[in-house]
C-alpha positions as CSV (number, residue, x, y, z in Angstrom):
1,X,80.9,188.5,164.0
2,X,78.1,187.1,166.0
3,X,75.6,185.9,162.5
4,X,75.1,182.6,161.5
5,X,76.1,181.4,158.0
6,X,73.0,181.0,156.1
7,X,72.7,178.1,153.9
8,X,74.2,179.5,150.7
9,X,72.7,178.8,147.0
10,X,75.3,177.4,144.9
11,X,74.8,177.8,140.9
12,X,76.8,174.9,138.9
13,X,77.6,175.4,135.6
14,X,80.1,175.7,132.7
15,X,80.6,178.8,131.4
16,X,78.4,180.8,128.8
17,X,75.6,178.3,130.0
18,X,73.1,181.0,131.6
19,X,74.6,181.1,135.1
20,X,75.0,184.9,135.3
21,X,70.8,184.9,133.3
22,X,69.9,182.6,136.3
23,X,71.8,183.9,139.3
24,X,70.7,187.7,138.3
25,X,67.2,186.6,138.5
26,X,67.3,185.1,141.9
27,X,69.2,188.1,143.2
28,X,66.3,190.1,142.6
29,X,64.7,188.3,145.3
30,X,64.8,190.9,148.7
31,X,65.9,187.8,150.7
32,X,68.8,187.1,148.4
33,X,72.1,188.8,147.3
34,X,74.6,187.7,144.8
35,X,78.5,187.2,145.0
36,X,79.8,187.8,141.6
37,X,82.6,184.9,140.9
38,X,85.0,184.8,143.5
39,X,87.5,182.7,141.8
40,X,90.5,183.7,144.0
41,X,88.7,182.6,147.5
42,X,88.1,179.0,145.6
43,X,91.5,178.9,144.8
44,X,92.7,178.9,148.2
45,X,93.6,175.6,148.9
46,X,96.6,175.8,146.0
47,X,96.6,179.5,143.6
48,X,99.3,177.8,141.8
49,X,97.7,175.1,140.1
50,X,97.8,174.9,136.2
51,X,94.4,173.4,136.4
52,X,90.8,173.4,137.9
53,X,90.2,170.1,139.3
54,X,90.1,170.1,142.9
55,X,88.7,167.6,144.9
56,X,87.4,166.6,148.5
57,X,90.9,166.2,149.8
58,X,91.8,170.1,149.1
59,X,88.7,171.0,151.3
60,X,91.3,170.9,154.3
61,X,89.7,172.2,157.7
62,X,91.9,175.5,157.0
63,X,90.6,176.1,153.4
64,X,86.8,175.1,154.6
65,X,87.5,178.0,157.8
66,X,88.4,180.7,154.9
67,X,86.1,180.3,152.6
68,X,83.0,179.9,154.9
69,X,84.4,183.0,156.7
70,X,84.4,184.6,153.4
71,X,80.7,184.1,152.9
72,X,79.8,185.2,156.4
73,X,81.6,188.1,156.0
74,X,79.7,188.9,152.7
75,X,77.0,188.0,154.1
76,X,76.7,190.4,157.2
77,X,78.2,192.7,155.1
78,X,74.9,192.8,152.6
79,X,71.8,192.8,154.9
80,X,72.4,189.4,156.4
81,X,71.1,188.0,153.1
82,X,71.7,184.7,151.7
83,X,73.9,184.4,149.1
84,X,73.6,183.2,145.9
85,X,76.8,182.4,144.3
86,X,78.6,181.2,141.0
87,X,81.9,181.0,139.6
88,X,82.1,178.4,136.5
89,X,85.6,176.8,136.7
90,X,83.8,175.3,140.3
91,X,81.8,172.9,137.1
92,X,85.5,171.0,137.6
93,X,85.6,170.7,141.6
94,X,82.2,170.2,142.9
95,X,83.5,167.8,145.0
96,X,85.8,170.1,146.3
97,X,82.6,173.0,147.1
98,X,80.4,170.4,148.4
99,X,82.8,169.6,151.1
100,X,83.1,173.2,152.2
101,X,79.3,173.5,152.1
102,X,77.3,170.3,152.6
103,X,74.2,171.6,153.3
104,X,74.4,174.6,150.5
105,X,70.8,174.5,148.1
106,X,72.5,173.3,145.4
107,X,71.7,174.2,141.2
108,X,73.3,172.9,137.9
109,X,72.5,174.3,135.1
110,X,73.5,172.8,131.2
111,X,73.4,174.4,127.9
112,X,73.5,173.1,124.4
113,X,77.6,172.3,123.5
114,X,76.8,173.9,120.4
115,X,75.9,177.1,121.5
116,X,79.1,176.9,124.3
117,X,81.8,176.6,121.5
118,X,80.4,179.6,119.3
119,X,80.3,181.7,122.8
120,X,83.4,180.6,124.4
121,X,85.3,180.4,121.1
122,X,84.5,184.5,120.8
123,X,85.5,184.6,124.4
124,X,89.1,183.2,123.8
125,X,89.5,186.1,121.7
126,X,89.7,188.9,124.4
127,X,91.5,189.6,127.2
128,X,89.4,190.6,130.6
129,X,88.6,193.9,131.4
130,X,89.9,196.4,134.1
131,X,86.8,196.4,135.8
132,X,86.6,192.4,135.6
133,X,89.9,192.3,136.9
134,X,89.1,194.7,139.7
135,X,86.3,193.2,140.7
136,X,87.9,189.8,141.2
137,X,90.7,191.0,143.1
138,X,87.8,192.4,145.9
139,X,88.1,188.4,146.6
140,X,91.3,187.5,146.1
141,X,93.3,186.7,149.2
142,X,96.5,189.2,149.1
143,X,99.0,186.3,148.8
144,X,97.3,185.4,145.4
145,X,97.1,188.8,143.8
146,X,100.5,188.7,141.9
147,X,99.2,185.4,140.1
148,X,96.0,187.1,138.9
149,X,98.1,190.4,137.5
150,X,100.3,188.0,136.3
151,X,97.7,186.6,134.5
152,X,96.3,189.6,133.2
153,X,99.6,190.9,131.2
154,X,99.9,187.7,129.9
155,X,96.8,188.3,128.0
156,X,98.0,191.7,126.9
157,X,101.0,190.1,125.8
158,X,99.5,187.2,124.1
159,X,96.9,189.8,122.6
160,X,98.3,193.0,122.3
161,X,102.2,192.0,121.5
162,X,102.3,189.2,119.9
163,X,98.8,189.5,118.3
164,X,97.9,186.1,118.7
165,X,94.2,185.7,117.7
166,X,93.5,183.7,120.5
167,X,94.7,184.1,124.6
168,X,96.8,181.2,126.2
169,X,94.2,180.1,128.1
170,X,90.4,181.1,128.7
171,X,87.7,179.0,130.8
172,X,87.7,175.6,132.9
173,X,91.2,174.3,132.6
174,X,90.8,171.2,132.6
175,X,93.9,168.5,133.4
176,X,96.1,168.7,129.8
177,X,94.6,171.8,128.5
178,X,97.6,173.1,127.7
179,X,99.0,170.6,126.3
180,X,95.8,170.3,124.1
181,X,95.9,174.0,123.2
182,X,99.5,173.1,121.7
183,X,98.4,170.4,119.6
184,X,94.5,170.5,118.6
185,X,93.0,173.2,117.1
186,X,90.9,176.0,118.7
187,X,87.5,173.9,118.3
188,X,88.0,171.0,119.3
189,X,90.2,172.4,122.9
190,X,86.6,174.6,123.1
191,X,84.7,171.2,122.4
192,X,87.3,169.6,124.8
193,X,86.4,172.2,127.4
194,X,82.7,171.2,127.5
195,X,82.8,167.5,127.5
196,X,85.5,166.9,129.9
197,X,84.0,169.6,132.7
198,X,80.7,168.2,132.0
199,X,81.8,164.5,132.4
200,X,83.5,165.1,135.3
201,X,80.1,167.0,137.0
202,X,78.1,163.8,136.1
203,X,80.8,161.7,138.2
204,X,80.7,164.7,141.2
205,X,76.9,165.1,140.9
206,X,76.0,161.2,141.2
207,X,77.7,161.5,144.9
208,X,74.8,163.9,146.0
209,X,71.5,162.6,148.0
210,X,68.3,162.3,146.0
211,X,66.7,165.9,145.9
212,X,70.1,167.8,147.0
213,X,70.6,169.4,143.8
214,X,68.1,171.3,141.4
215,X,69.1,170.2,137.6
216,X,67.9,172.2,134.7
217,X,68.5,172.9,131.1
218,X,69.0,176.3,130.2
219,X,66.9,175.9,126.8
220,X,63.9,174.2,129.1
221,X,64.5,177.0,131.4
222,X,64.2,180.0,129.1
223,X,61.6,178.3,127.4
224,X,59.3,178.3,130.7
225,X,60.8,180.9,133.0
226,X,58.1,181.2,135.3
227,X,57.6,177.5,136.0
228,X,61.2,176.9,136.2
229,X,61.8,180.1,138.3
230,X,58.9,178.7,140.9
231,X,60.2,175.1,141.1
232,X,63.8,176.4,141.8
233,X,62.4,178.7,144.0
234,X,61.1,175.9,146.1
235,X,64.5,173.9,146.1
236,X,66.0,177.0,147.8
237,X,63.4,177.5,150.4
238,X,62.5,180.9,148.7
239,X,59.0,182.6,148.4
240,X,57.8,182.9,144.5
241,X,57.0,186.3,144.7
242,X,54.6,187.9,142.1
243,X,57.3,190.4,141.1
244,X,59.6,188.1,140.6
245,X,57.3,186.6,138.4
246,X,56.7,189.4,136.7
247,X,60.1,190.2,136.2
248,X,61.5,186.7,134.8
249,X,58.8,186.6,132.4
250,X,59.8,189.9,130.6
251,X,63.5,189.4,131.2
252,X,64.5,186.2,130.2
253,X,64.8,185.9,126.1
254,X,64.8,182.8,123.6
255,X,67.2,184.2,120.8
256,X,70.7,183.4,121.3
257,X,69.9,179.3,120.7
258,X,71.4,179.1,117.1
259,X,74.1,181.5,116.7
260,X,76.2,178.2,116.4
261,X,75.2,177.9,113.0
262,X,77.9,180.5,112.2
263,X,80.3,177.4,112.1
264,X,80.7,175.2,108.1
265,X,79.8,171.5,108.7
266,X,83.2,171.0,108.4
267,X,83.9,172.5,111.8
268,X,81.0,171.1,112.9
269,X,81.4,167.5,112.1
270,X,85.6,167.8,114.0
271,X,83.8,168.8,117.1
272,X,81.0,166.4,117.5
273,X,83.2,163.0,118.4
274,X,84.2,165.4,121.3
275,X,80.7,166.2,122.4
276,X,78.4,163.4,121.3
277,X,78.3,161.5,124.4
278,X,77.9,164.4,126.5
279,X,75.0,165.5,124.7
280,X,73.4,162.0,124.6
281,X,73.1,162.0,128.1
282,X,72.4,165.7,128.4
283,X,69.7,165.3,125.8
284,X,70.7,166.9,123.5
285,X,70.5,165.8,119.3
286,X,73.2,165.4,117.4
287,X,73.2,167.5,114.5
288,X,73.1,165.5,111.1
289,X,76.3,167.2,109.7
290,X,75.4,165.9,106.1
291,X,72.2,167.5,106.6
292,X,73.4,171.0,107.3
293,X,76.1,170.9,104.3
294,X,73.1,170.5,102.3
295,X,71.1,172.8,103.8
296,X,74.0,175.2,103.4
297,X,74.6,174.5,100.1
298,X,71.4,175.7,99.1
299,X,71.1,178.6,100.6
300,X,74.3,179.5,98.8
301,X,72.8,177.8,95.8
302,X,69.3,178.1,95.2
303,X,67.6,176.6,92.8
304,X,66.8,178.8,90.5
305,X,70.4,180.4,90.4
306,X,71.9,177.0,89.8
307,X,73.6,176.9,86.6
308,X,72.2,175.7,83.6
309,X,75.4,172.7,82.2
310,X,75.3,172.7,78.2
């Protein structure tokens, strides 16, 4: 295998926070192909842990050699492309993938809390797919494919036997989840799920050099595709061609920003102590949970249907 690694693009980001949108779009590019969530090959340093958070010390020599020989091989294998690639749970060890690949064009991408917990909370709901599954274990090291059919019938148990509404676990496992998935209700572990993965990439993200990595909001993002789309264009060293212009502007949507509003302000005001200072820094408002019990309670109330007291 005589090519040299190109310098990958690495997409950062929790889950359900437009990584796939964003990483789509750029494979479009001819210059570009995409490497759909190799979560086994990250793994490699220890399959057995009960958790996501790896750090620099796991990047041994022998787990660095593997997983850049991973991409090279992708890579020769797809045109000699660069790769563009993103698996979520990495949101809890960027440490850990920066040590593997220094020099990787780095992007992290955040979403609204709000809209992660009425995503992901559907998402604990259902077990993954055969063709999920299959498609993972293309990346899996052999040693580690028991674990990952392993965790596959567990689902079916949890879902299918037992008929548990939710799985055991879905999404970044973060230190104590289970623990937490014991204990707390289903919202606040989801709510849990965002803060503590997104805490943790402000601590991993303020190690990088000025410039090193591209940050974005997914709402600014969709809200300006093409600028967005040209700016990260340039942090990756990629031309802005007119087609993919042409193509993120009719692609990319704005209507899935407020299908959190399915949750009662009840829900909603449990969650927020988990989220608030995570959105603060992110940007983001806090909602005004008295606010939206009103707002509900007249929608379900309007005026003129209120009853008349005698």
């Amino acid at each position: 295998m005589s090519s040299e690694l190109k310098r990958p693009i690495i997409l950062l980001g929790n889950f359900r926070s437009g990584t796939t949108m964003l990483q789509r779009i750029l494979a479009t590019h001819p210059d570009v192909v995409e490497m759909y969530e190799p979560v086994g090959m990250w793994r490699y340093a220890d399959p057995t842990r009960e958790h996501d958070e790896f750090d620099e010390s796991d990047a041994t020599a022998r787990v660095r050699d593997y997983v850049r020989g991973q991409f090279l091989k992708y890579q020769v294998e797809h045109g000699n492309r660069t790769i563009i690639e993103k698996t979520p749970h990495n949101i809890l060890r960027i440490g850990y993938v920066r040590r593997i690949f220094p020099d990787a064009h780095f992007l992290y991408i955040v979403r609204n809390p709000l809209s992660f917990v009425s995503s992901v909370e559907l998402k604990w709901q259902k077990p993954a797919g055969a063709k999920r599954i299959l498609t993972r274990l293309k990346t899996t090291p052999v040693t580690q494919i028991p674990y990952y059919i392993g965790t596959f019938l567990d689902q079916l148990w949890t879902k299918r036997i037992r008929k548990q509404k939710y799985l055991s676990v879905w999404g970044p496992r973060y230190k104590g989840i289970q623990h937490d998935v014991e204990h707390e209700d289903m919202l606040t572990v989801i709510a849990r799920q965002w803060a503590k993965a997104t805490s943790k990439a402000e601590r991993d993200l303020a190690q990088f050099d000025d410039g090193q990595v591209f940050r974005l909001r997914y709402e600014d993002f969709v809200a300006n595709p093409v600028e967005y789309l040209g700016r990260i264009c340039r942090h990756c060293q990629l031309e802005m061609t007119p087609e993919l212009a042409d193509y993120v502007r009719t692609t990319v949507k704005t209507d899935r920003q407020a299908k959190w509003q399915r949750f009662d302000p009840g829900q909603l005001a449990s969650i927020l102590p988990e989220l608030r200072t995570e959105m603060l820094r992110n940007g983001y408002e806090v909602p005004d949970v008295a606010a939206l019990a009103d707002s509900a309670r007249s929608a379900a109330f309007p005026r003129s249907a209120e009853p008349v007291l005698r």
